[in-house]
C-alpha positions in Angstrom: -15.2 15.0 -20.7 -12.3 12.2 -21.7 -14.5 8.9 -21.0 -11.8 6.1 -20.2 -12.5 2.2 -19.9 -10.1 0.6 -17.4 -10.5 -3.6 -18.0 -9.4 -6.1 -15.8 -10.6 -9.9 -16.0 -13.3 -10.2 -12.9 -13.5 -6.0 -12.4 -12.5 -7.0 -9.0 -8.8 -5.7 -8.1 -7.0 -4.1 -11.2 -9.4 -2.4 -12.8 -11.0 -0.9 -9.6 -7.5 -0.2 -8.3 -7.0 1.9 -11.3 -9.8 3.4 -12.0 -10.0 4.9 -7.9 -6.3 5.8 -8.6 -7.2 7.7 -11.9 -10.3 9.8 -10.3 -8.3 10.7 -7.5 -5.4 11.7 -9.6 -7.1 13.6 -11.6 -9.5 15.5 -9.3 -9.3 19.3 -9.5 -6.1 18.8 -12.0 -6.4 20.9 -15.1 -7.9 19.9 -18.5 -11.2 17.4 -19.4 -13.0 16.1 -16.1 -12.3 12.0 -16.6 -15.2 9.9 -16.7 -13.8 6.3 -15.5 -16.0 3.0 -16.5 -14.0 -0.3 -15.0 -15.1 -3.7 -15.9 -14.1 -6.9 -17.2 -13.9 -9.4 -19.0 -15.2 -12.6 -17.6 -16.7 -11.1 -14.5 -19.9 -12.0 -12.1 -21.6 -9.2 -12.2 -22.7 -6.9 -8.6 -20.2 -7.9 -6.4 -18.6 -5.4 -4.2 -14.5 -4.7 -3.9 -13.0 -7.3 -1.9 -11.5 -6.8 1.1 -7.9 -7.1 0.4 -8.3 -4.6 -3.0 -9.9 -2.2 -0.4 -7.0 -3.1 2.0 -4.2 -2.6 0.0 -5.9 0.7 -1.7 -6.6 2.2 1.9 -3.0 1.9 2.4 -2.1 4.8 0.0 -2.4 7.8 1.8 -3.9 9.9 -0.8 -7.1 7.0 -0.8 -7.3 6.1 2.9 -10.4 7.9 2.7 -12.1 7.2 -0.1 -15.4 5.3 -0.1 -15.1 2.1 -1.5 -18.3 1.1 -1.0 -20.0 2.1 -4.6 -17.7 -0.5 -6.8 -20.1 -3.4 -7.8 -18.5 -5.5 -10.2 -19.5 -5.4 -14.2 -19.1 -7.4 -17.3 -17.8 -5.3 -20.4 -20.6 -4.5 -23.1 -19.8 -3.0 -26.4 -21.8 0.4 -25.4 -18.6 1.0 -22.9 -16.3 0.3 -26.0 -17.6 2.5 -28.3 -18.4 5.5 -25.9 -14.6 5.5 -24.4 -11.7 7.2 -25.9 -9.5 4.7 -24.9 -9.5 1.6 -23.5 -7.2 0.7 -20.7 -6.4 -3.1 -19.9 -3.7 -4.9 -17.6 -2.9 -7.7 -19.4 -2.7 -8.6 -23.1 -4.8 -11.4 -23.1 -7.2 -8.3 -22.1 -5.9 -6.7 -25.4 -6.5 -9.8 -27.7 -10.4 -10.1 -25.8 -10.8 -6.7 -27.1 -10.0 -7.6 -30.9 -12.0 -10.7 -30.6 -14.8 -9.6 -29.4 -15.4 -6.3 -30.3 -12.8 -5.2 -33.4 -13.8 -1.8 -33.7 -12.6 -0.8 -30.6 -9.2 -2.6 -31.1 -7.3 0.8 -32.3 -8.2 2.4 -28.9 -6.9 -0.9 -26.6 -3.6 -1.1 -24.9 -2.1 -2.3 -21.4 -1.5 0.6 -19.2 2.5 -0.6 -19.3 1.8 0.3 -23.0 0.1 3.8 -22.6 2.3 4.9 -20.1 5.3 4.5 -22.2 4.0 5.1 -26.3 1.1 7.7 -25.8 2.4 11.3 -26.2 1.8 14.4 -24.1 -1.3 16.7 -25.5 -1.4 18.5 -27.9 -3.6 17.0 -30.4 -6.3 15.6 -28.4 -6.4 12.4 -26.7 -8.8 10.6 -29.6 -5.9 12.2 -32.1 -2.8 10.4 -30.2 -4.3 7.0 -29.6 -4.7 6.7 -33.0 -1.5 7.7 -33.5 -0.1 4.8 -32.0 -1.7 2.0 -34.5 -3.0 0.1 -31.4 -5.5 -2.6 -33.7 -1.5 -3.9 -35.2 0.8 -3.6 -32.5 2.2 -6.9 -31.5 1.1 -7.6 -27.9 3.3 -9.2 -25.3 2.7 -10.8 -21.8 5.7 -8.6 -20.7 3.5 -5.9 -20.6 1.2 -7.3 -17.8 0.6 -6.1 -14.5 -0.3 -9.5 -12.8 -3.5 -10.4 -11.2 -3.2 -10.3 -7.6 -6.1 -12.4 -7.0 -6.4 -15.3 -4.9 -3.1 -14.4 -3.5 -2.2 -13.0 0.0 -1.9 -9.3 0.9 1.0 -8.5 0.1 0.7 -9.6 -3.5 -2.3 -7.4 -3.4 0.0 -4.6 -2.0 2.3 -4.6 -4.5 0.1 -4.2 -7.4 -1.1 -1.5 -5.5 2.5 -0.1 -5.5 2.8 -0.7 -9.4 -0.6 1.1 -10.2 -0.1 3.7 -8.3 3.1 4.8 -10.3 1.8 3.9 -13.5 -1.3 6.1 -13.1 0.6 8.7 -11.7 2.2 9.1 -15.1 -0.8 7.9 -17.3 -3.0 10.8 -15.9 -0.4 13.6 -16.7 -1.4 11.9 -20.2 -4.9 12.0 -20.7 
């Protein structure tokens, strides 16, 4: 079982957008089952997936039946650090929380922008090419952020949809 950590700052679009992409993606593919955790980092914890994430997520064919209903929002805890093999974050202010806050898990944390470009195609296993990449010293930059579509209309909504859809697509042929 690969155990990923997908971070976002409230757990209430990003994250959940990735983490349903991932599962799907992944489903009945070859290799390690995935075991997605989403959370974040400054979130209020229990709330369900709003209505325009579950909107724009429905709108991918591939998810327009999933059941959204099960997402309740959750704040990070340094269990769900130490347990994943990597930690996947959208922004890297979410990278720089990480180091702060819990250090240890700084050589496993990277954007998804990041991953998808820098980790390499198995073999050695996952744990093996993360550290590979020297994650805790790797300069971060805001370039690398896929932008948080919340409080904004649907179609901002939409089109982080569209951009986490294609960077998941190539991130789970990765893991």
């Amino acid at each position: 079982m690969t155990d990923v950590l997908v971070l976002c700052t409230g757990n209430a679009a990003r994250s959940v957008m990735a983490g349903f992409m991932l599962e799907h993606l992944r489903d009945g593919r070859a290799g390690d089952p995935l075991h997605i955790v989403t959370a974040g980092t400054h979130t209020i914890d229990g709330q369900p997936m709003g209505m325009r994430t579950r909107a724009a997520l429905s709108r991918l064919p591939e998810l327009a039946g999933a059941d959204f209903r099960r997402h309740r929002s959750r704040q990070v805890h340094g269990v769900d650090l130490v347990h994943a093999e990597v930690v996947v974050v959208m922004e890297a202010d979410h990278v720089r929380f990480v180091r702060r806050r819990f250090p240890d898990a700084a050589d496993k944390t990277a954007t998804i922008r990041r991953l998808c470009r820098d980790l390499p195609t198995a073999p050695p296993g996952l744990t093996e090419r993360v550290a590979a990449l020297g994650l805790a010293a790797v300069e971060v930059s805001d370039s690398e952020d896929v932008l948080d579509p919340a409080g904004h209309e649907a179609d901002v909504y939409e089109a982080c949809v569209d951009e986490l859809w294609g960077m998941c697509r190539t991130l789970v042929t990765l893991l």
